[in-house]
N, C-alpha and C positions, 0 to 999 in steps of 0.2 A: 504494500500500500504506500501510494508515496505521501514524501512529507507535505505540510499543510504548507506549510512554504513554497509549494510545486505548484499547489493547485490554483486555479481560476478564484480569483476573488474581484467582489464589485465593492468600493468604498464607497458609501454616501454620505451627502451632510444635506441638510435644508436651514433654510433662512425664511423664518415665520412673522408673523403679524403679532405674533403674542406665542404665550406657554401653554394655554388650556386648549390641548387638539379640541374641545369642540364648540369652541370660537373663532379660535383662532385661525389661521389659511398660511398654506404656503407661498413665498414668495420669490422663491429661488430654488432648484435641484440641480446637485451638483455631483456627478456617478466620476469618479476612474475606474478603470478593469485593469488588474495586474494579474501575472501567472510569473510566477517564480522571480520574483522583485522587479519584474521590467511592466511596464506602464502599454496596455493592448488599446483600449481605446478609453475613450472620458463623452462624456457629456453632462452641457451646461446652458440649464435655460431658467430662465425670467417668467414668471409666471403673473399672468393679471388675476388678482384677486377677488377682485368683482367689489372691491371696498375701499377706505380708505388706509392710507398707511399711519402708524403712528408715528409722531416727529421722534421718540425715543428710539424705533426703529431702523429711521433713517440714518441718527444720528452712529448707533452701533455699526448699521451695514454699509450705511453710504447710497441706499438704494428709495429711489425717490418714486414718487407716486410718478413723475414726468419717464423715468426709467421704467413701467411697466407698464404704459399707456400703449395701447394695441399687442402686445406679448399677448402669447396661447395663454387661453385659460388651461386648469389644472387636467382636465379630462385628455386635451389635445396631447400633454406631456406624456400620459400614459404610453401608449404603442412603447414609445422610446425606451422609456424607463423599463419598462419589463424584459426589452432586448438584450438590456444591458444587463439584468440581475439572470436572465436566465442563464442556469446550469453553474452559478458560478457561487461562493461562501458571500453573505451579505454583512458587512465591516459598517460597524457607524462609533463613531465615539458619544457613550452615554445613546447607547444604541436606543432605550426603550423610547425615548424622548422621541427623536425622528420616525420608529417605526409606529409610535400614537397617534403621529402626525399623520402620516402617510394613510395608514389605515380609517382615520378620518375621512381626510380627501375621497379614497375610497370606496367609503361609503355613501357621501354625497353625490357620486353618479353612480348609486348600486353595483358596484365592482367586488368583486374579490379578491383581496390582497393572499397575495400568492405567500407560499408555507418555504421558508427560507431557515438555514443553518445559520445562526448570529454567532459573530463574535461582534466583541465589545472589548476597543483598546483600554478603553477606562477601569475597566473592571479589572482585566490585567494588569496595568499600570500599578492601581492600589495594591495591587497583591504583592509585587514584586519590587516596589521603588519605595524608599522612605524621605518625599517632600512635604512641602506645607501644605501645598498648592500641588490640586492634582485637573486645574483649568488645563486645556487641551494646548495652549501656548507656554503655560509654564512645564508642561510635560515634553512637548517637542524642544521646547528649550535646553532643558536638561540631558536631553539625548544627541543633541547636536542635529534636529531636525528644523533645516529650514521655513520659513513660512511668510511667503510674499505680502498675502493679505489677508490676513485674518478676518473672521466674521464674514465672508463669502464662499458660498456653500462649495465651489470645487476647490478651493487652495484648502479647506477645512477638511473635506474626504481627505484629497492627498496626503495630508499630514498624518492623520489620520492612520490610513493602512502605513504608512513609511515609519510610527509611531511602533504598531504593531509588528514590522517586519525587525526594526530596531532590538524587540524584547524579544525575539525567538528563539538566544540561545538560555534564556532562563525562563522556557515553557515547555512542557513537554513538545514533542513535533508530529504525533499521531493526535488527528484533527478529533477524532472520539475522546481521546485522553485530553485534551484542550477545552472541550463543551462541557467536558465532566469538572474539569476544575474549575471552569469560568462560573458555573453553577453554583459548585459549593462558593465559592470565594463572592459569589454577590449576594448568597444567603446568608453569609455572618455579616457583610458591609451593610447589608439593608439591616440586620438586627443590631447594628452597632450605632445605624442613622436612627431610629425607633429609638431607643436608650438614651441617646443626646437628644432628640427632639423631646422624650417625656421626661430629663432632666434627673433622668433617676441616678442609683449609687454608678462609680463607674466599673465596677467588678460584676459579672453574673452573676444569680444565684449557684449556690454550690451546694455539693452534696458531702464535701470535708475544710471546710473551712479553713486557707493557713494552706493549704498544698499547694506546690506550686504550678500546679496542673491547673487548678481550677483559676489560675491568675495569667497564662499565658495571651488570653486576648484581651487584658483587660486595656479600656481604651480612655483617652484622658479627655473626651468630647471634642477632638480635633481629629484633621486623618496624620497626625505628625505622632501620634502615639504608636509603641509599638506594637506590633500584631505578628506572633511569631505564625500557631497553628501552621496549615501546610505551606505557607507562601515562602517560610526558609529554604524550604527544601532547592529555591529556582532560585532566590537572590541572592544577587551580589553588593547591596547595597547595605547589607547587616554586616555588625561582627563575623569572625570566621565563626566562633563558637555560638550559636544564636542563644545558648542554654546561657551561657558570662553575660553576650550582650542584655539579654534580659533582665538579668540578676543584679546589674550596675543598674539599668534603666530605672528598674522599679525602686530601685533601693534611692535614687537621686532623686527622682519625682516623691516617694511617700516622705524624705528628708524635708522637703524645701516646704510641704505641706505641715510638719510639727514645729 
């Protein structure tokens, strides 16, 4: 089976009206196709909304109501867009956000959004990098991934899969062993975002108190906390010994707390 790294992948990004898919409209889609780090085709279109833009919008993207005056509405985009994702792994960074969106869209002209293999570089990122800032620019940053213009939806795919092609020697490379970790690792991150958003203790409940098992995810309401669980296993951004680096960590943060 070859590596995921061989295979056919589409990057997307979109550039919205807002965050609530079911308000808000697309206003840009932005696809590249890479197969084995080389770039096969891209597509980048301008969508008319059928609304107006917000000036907060424009001011982020740069894209003005005057810029999407006559552009296909979202339905025209479709053919395209499916051409693009067909056969190939669908890549979005903070994947759920765009494919809400998309799926929205979607259903506004009773379409069926098609059943797609996600990865999601963010989700990998967190598992594997220990920054402050895990924003899609501070992450390409950090990796030496260039990025012309941010906040437009193809230079954002780009970075994007080039983001994910960056982390692949601290991922597994069998594309099943990849969906399986990306999985677990956004089901502790989302229970780690739950636990900061309800403000609660910052350690789990436990079932032996004082072990140091039961304290290895324990998180400090930032993503700069450490979080050993399986994501040691692939990083290079930890101590050699993740068991030392753990043990100074905690011992430095519960100090500065007494």
């Amino acid at each position: 089976m070859p590596k995921w790294t061989e295979i056919a992948i589409a990057s997307l990004d979109t550039e919205t009206t807002g965050l609530d898919p079911a308000r808000a409209r697309v206003i840009e889609i932005g696809v590249v196709c890479y197969k084995s780090g080389n770039m096969e085709d891209s597509y980048s279109q301008l969508i008319d909304p059928g609304e107006a833009i917000p000036p907060e919008i424009t001011k982020i993207t740069g894209i003005s109501a005057k810029d999407l005056a006559g552009k296909p509405r979202f339905k025209d985009a479709i053919p395209r867009l499916l051409e693009c994702l067909k056969g190939r792994v669908f890549v979005a960074y903070n994947a759920s956000y765009d494919i809400g969106m998309l799926k929205a869209e979607f259903a506004r002209v009773n379409m069926p959004f098609p059943e797609l293999q996600v990865v999601d570089p963010l989700v990998l990122a967190r598992g594997v990098l220990r920054l402050k800032s895990y924003k899609l620019g501070m992450v390409a940053s950090h990796l030496g991934v260039d990025m012309e213009r941010a906040h437009r939806a193809q230079d954002d795919a780009d970075a994007a899969v080039r983001i994910l092609y960056k982390l692949a020697d601290r991922l597994p490379q069998d594309l099943d062993e990849l969906l399986g970790l990306q999985e677990q690792w956004k089901n502790e991150q989302d229970a780690l975002r739950r636990r900061w958003k309800n403000k609660t203790n910052d350690t789990p409940p436990t079932k032996k108190p004082g072990m140091i098992t039961d304290v290895l995810n324990t998180n400090t309401g930032t993503d700069a906390g450490l979080r050993l669980g399986p994501a040691y296993m692939y990083s290079k951004d930890t101590h050699p010994d993740p068991i030392i680096a753990f043990i100074k960590d905690y011992a430095s943060r519960h100090a500065k707390k007494d």
